[in-house]
N, C-alpha and C positions, 0 to 999 in steps of 0.2 A: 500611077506615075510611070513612065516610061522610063525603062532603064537603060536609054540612051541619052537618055534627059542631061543636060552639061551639069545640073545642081544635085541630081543623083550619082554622077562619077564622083564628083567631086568631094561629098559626103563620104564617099567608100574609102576614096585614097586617104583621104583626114583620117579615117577609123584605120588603117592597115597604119599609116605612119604612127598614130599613137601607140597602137597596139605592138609594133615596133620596138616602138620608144621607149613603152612602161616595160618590155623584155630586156631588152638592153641596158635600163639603168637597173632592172631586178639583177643580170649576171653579173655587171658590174661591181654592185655593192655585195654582192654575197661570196665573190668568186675571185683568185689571184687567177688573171691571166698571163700571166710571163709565156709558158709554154705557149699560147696559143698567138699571143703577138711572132714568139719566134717562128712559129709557122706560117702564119701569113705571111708573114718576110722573107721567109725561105720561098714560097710559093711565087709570090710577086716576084723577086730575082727572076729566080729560074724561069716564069712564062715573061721577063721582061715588058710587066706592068706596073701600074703603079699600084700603091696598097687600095687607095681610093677604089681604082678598076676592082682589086679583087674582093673591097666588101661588097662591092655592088654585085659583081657576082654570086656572093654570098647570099645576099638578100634575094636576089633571084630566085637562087637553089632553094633559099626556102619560104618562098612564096610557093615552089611548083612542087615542092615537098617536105612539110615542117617536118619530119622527123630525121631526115640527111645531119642536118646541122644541130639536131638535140646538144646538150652539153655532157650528156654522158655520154655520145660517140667521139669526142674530143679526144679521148687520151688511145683511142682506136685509129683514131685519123692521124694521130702523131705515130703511132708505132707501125699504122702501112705508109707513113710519107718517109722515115727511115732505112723500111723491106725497099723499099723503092729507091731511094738513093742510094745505100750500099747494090742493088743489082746492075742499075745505070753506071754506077763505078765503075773503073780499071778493075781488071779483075784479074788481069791477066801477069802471075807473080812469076818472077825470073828465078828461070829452075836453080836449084841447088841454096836457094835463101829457104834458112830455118827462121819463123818467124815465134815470138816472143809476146805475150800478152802485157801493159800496161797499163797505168791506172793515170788519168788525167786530172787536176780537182777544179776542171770544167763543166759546166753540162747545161741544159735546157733551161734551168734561175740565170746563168750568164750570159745567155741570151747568145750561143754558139749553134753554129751552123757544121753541118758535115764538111761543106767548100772551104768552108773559113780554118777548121783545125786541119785539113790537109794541108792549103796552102802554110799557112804555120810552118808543118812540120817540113814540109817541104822548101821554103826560104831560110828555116831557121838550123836546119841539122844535117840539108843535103840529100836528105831520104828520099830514095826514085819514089814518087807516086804511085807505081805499079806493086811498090812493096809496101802500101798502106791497106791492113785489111781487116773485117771484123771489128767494124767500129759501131759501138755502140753507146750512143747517147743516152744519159741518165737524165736527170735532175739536178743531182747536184758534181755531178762526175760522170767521165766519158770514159769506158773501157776500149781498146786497139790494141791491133796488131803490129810491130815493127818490126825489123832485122834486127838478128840473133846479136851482131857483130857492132855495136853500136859504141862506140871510142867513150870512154869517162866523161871526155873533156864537152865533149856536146850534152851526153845525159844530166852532167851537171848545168851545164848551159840551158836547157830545154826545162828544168826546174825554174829557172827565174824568170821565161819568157812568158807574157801575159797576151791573154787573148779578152779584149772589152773590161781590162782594169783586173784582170784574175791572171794569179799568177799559175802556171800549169803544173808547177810541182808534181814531175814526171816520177811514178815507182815502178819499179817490177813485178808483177802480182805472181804470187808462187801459185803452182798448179795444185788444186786441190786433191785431186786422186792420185798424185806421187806416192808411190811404193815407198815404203822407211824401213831401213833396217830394225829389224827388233830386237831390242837388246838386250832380253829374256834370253832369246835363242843363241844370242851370241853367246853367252854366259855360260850354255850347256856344254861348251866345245871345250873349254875349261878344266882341267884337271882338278878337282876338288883337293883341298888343302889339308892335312894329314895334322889336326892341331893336337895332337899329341906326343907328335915326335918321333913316331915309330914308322919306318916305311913299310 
């Protein structure tokens, strides 16, 4: 048979679309993709395609190399499309802002984007953009950088504000390797107490 033959293409694509198919409903059923929806999303945005355009792409990349798209490079592909959007960022922070770590109780199950809790933070508390940094998207929470200087009245505010039905319930995350006074040592500086009465 010639394999230019019209009933032997024809056969092959039949076999690639099923072969497809039976992948696709195997990750399906076996696998939560939230994260990886948010990424597509994220993707399609940013190259201003539609998602359609970018499985089709997808299916491309791995037709011309199945192991690009494995499902264990997933949660790889999400933490270089993050390296990548914090470095595409503003980065550029306005001298003399001491910045402050926060905990968000947003993250990649919410189906949140890097653009999406900037703009937030930025329509909702006024914060320059330029002083948004260090953002790191979890799962189920998003750790950032803000300004030191940040008024009650919004921090409170910025606790109720929701991004896709979640509310952001904004905290201060204390620094883990803060120096503590030890209060052993303080204790030594002490005059010891004379319990018998006699000086």
């Amino acid at each position: 048979m010639n394999k230019n033959d019209p009933a032997m293409i024809f056969n092959t694509q039949d076999d690639k679309k099923k072969r497809l198919k039976d992948q696709v409903q195997a990750v399906i059923a076996s696998k939560s993709l939230d994260n990886q929806r948010v990424l597509i999303n994220a993707i399609a945005a940013e190259l201003k395609i539609t998602v359609l355009d970018c499985a089709a792409a997808l299916v491309a990349l791995h037709e011309a190399s199945p192991d690009v798209i494995s499902p264990s490079n997933t949660s790889q592909l999400l933490a270089q499309k993050q390296k990548l959007d914090e470095k595409s960022s503003p980065n550029n922070l306005l001298p003399g802002i001491r910045l402050v770590r926060y905990r968000l109780d947003v993250g990649f199950q919410h189906k949140v984007t890097l653009d999406e809790i900037k703009k937030i933070l930025v329509e909702e508390s006024g914060v320059d953009i330029k002083n948004i940094a260090n953002v790191r998207i979890q799962d189920c929470y998003t750790l950032i950088d803000l300004p030191d200087e940040m008024p009650q009245e919004i921090f409170h505010h910025l606790k109720t504000v929701e991004i896709n039905q979640q509310q952001l319930d904004i905290r201060r995350v204390k620094p883990r390797n803060k120096k503590r006074g030890n209060y052993r040592n303080r204790r030594t500086h002490l005059q010891p107490v004379n319990k018998m009465g006699k000086d």
